[in-house]
Legacy VTK file of the C-alpha trace (Angstrom):
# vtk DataFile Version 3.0
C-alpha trace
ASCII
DATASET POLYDATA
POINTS 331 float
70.054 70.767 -1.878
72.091 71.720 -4.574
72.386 75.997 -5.766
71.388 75.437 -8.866
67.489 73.254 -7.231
66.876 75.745 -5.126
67.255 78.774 -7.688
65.056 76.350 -10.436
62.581 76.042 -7.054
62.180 80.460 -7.137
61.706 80.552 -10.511
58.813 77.735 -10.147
57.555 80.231 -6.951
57.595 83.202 -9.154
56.139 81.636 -12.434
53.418 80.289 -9.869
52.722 83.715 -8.267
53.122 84.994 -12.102
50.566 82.910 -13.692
47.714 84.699 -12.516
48.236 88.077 -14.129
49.630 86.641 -17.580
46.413 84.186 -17.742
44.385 87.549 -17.314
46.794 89.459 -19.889
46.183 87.037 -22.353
42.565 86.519 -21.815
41.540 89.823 -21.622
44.104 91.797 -23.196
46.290 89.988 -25.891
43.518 88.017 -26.668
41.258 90.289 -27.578
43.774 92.293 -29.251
44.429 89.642 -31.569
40.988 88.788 -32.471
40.466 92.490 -33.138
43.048 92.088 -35.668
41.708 89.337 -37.331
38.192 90.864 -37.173
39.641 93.439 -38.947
40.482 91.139 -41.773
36.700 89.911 -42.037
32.861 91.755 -43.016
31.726 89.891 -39.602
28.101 91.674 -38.669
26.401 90.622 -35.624
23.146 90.847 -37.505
23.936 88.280 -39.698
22.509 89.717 -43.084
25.500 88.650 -45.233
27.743 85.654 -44.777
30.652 85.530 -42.949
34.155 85.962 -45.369
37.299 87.255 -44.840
38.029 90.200 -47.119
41.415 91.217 -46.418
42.363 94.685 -47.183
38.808 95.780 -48.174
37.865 97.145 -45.498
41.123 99.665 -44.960
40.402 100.269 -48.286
36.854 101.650 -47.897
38.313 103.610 -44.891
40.099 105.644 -47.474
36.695 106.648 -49.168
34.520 107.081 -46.139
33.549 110.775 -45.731
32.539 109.572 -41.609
35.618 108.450 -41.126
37.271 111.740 -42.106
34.897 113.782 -40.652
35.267 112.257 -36.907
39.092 112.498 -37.812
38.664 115.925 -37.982
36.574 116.097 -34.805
39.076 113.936 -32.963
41.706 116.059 -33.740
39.694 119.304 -33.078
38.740 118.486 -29.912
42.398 117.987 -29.427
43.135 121.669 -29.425
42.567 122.511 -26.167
45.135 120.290 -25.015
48.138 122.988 -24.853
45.670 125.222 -23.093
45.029 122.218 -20.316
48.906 121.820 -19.787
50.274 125.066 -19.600
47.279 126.041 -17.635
48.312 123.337 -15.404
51.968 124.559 -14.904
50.496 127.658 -14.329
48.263 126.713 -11.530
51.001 124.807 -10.322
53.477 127.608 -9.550
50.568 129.030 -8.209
49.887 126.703 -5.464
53.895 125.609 -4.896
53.713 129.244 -3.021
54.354 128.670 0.614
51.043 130.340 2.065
48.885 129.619 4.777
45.854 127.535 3.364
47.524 126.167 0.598
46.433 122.494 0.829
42.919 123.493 1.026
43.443 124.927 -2.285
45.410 122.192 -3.404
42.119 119.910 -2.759
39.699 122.299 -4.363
41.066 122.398 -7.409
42.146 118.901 -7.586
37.826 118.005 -6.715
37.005 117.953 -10.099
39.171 114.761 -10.916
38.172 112.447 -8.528
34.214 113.195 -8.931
32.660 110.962 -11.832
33.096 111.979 -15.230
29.586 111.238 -16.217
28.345 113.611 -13.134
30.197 116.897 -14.373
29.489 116.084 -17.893
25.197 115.578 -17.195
26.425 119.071 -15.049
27.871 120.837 -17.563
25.410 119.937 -19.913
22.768 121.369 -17.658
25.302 124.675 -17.417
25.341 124.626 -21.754
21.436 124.644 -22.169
20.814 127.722 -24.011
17.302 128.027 -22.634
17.601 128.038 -18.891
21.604 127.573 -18.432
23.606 129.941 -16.396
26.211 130.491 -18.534
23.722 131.966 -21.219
21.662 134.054 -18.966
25.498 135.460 -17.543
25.722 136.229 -21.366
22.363 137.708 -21.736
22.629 139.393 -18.830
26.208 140.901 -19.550
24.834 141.967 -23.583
21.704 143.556 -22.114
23.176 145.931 -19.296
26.097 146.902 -21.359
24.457 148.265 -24.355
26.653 146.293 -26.413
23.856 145.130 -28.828
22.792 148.506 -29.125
25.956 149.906 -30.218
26.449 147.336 -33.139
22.855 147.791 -34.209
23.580 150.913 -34.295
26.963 150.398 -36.401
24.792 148.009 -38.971
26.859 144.484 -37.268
24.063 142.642 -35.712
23.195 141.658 -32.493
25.236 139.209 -29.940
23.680 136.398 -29.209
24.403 133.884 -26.772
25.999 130.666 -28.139
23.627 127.636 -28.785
26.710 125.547 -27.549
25.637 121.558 -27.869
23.203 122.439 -30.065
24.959 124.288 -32.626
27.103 122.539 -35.584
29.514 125.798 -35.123
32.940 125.895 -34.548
36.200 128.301 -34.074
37.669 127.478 -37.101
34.486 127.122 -39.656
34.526 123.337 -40.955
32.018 122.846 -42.973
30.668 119.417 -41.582
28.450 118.485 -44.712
31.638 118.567 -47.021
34.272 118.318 -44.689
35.692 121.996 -45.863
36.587 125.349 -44.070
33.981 128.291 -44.425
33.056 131.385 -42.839
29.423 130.287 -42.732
30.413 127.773 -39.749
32.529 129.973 -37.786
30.611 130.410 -34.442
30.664 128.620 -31.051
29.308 125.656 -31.055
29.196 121.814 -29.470
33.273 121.045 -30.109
34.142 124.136 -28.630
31.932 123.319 -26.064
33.471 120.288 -25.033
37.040 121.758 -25.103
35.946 124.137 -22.876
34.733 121.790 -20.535
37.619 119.296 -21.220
40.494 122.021 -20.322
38.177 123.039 -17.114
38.461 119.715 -15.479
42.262 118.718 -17.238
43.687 121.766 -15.296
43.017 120.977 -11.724
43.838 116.872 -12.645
46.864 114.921 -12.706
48.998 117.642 -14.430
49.192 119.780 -12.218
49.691 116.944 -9.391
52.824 116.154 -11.729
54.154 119.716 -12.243
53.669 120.217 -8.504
55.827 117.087 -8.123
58.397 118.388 -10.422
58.542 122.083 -9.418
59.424 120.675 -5.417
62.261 118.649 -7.184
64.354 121.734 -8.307
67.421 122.593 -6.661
66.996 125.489 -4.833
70.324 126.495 -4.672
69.732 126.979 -8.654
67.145 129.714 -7.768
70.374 130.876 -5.204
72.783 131.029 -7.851
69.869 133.131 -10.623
69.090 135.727 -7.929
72.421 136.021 -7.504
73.090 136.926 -11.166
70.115 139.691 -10.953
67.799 137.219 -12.702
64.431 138.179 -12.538
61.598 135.985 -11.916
61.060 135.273 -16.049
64.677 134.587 -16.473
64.717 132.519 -13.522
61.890 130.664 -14.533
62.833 130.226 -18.460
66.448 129.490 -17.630
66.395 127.195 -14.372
62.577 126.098 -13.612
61.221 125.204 -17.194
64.613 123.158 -18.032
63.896 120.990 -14.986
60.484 120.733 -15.495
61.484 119.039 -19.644
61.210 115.637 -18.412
57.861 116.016 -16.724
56.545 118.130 -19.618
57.350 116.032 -22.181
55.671 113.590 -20.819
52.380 114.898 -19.746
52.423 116.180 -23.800
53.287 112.365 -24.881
50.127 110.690 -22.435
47.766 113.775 -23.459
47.799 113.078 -27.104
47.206 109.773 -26.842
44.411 110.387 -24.201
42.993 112.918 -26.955
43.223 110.428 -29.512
41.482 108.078 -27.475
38.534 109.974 -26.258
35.583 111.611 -26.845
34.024 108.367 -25.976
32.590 109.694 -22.719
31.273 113.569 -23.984
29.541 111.928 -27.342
28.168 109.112 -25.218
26.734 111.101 -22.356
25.933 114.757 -23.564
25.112 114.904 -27.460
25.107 111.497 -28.647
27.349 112.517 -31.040
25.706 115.215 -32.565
24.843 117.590 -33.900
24.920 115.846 -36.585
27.893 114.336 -36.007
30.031 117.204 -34.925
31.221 115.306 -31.580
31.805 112.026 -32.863
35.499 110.811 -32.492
37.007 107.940 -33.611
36.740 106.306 -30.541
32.611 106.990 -30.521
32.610 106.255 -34.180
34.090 102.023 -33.506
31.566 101.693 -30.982
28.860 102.965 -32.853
29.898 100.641 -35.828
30.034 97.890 -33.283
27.754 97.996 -31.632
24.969 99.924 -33.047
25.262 99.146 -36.799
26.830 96.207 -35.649
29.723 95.535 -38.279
32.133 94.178 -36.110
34.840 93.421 -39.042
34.821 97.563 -40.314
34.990 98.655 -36.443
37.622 96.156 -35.673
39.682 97.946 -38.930
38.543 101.374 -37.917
40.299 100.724 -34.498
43.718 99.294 -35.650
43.893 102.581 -37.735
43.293 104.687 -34.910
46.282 102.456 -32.810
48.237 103.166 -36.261
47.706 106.781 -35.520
48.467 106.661 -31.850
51.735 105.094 -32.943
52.876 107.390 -35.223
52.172 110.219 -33.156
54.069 109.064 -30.335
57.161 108.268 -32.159
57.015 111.442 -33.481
56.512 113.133 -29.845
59.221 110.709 -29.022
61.912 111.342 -31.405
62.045 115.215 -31.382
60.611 115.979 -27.435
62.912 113.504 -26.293
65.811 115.921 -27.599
64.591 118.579 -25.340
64.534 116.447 -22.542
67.484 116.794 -19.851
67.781 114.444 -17.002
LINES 1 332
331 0 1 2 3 4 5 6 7 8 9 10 11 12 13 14 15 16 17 18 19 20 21 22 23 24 25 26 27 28 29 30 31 32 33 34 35 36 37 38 39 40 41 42 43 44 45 46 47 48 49 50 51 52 53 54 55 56 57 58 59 60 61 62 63 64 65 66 67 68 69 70 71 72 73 74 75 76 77 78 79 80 81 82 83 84 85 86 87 88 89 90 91 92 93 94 95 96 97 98 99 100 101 102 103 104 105 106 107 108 109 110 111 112 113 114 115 116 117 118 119 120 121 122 123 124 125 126 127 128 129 130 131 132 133 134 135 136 137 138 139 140 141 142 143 144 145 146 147 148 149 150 151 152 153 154 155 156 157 158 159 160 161 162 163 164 165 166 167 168 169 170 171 172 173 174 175 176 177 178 179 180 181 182 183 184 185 186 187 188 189 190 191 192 193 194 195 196 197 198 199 200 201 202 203 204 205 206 207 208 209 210 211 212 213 214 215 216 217 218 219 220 221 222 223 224 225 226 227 228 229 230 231 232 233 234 235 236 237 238 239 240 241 242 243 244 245 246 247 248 249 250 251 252 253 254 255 256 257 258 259 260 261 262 263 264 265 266 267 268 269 270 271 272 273 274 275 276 277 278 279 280 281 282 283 284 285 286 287 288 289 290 291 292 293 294 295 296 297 298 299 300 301 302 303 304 305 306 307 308 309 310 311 312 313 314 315 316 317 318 319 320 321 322 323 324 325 326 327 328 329 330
C-alpha cells in the first residue's frame, strides 16, 4: 500500500470518528443559529394572529423605540456591577487560601460548596434569606437598629427612621433609575431587588471558578521572584503590585473577558426563579426579556432580533476587552 492510501485511509478514520460531533454542531448549534437569524428577519408569532411575512429591518428598527428594551438594557448592565467586586474578591480569597496552613483544603472546599450546589437551590435559599417579613437578614437588621438606638438618634436629629430593606420587593436601587421613565432620581435611591441579586451574585462568584483560576495562577509564580523582591526590601504591597499581579495579567484578563459576557448573558436564572422579573420589571435582562417574547408573548421573529442584538453587544464588548486588556497582558 502506497504512503499517500494509507494517509487518504486516516483522514477517512478521522472524518468517520469526526462526523458525529459536526452532525450535532450543525443540528443543534449552527442550525439553530441560522434560523435565529432568519427569524429575525420575519414577524413569525406562534399564535398565529397575523400572517407570516418577512419584514426585514423592521423589527431592529422598533428595537430602537422600545422603552423595554432599554429598560432591561439598563438592568442587564446594572446587575453587571458587581462583577469587579466578584473578581477582586476572588484574588483576594485566593491569596488567602494559597497560605501554607494546616487545614487549608478544608477551606479550600468550603468556600468552593457554593458552586457545585444547584443554582436554583441557593437562589429559592436566598430568596427565603431576602423576605422582609420573616427573613434573617432583616430581623439581623431589625435587631441591630433596635439595640443600638440608632433610630432614636436620627429621630431625634429630624432624619427618619432606618428601616430594613424590602429587597425583591422593592423597585429601589443604588444609583436611583427611575424605572417608569428610564431616568436617574433621588426618589429611587434605596436598596432594592437589583441590588439584591448582585449581592447574591458576588456571594456565590467569589468562592467559584475564579478563585480556582487565581489559585492556579498564584502557584505558577516563580518563587525565586518573591527571592529576588525580599531581597530588595520589598514589602509585601510592592511585592505583590510589582511581581504577583504582573503574573497573574494573563489569568485576570481573562476571567474579566468570560465575566462580561457571562453578565451579559444572564439574569436568566434570578428573574426566572426568584421575582419573575419584577418588580415591575426591575430584574428583567435581556436574556429574560427573548424568552419572555418567545415564549410567553410568543413573537418568535422580535425575540429572534432582540437576541442577535444582544450577540452584537457581546461582540463589541469583547473586542473592546480584547484590544486594550490584551496590552496589559504579559506571557
Amino acid at each position: 500500500m502506497s504512503r499517500r492510501t494509507g494517509r487518504d485511509n486516516e483522514i477517512r478514520t478521522a472524518l468517520f470518528f469526526l462526523l458525529p460531533n459536526f452532525v450535532g454542531f450543525v443540528v443543534f448549534t449552527a442550525g439553530p443559529v441560522l434560523f435565529c437569524l432568519a427569524m429575525s428577519f420575519s414577524n413569525w408569532n406562534l399564535q398565529r394572529t397575523i400572517p407570516f411575512q418577512w419584514v426585514w429591518f423592521r423589527n431592529f428598527g422598533e428595537l430602537l423605540s422600545d422603552r423595554d428594551f432599554w429598560l432591561y438594557f439598563i438592568n442587564t448592565g446594572y446587575l453587571m456591577l458587581g462583577l469587579p467586586v466578584a473578581v477582586f474578591g476572588s484574588l483576594f480569597l485566593a491569596i488567602l487560601l494559597n497560605q501554607q496552613l494546616r487545614g487549608i483544603v478544608a477551606y479550600r472546599t468550603l468556600f468552593y460548596l457554593p458552586s457545585i450546589t444547584s443554582g436554583v437551590a441557593l437562589m429559592i435559599l436566598w430568596k427565603v434569606l431576602y423576605n422582609p417579613d420573616f427573613g434573617p437578614i432583616n430581623a439581623v437588621l431589625e435587631g441591630f437598629f433596635r439595640h443600638t438606638g440608632i433610630n432614636r438618634v436620627l429621630t431625634a436629629l429630624g432624619s427618619g427612621e432606618l428601616k430594613a430593606p424590602q429587597w425583591l420587593l422593592s423597585t429601589q436601587n443604588l444609583l436611583g433609575v427611575d424605572i417608569e421613565h428610564v431616568r436617574l432620581t433621588l426618589k429611587q435611591w434605596g436598596v432594592g431587588a437589583r441590588d439584591a441579586i448582585i449581592i447574591m451574585g458576588v456571594w456565590t462568584a467569589i468562592g467559584g471558578n475564579n478563585m480556582l483560576l487565581y489559585l492556579a495562577a498564584l502557584s505558577n509564580v516563580p518563587q525565586e521572584l518573591h527571592e529576588a523582591a525580599q531581597i530588595d526590601g520589598a514589602g509585601r504591597w510592592a511585592a505583590f503590585w510589582n511581581v504577583t499581579w504582573p503574573q497573574l495579567a494573563p489569568t485576570t484578563f481573562f476571567i474579566l473577558v468570560m465575566s462580561c459576557i457571562g453578565g451579559l448573558q444572564g439574569g436568566f436564572e434570578q428573574a426566572r426563579v426568584m421575582t419573575a422579573g419584577g418588580p415591575a420589571g426591575t430584574t428583567t435582562t435581556l436574556s429574560y426579556y427573548i424568552y419572555r417574547k418567545a415564549f410567553e408573548e410568543f413573537e418568535i421573529g422580535y425575540a429572534s432580533a432582540v437576541s442577535w442584538i444582544l450577540f452584537v453587544l457581546i461582540l463589541v464588548v469583547t473586542l473592546v476587552n480584547w484590544r486594550f486588556g490584551s496590552k496589559e497582558v504579559s506571557y
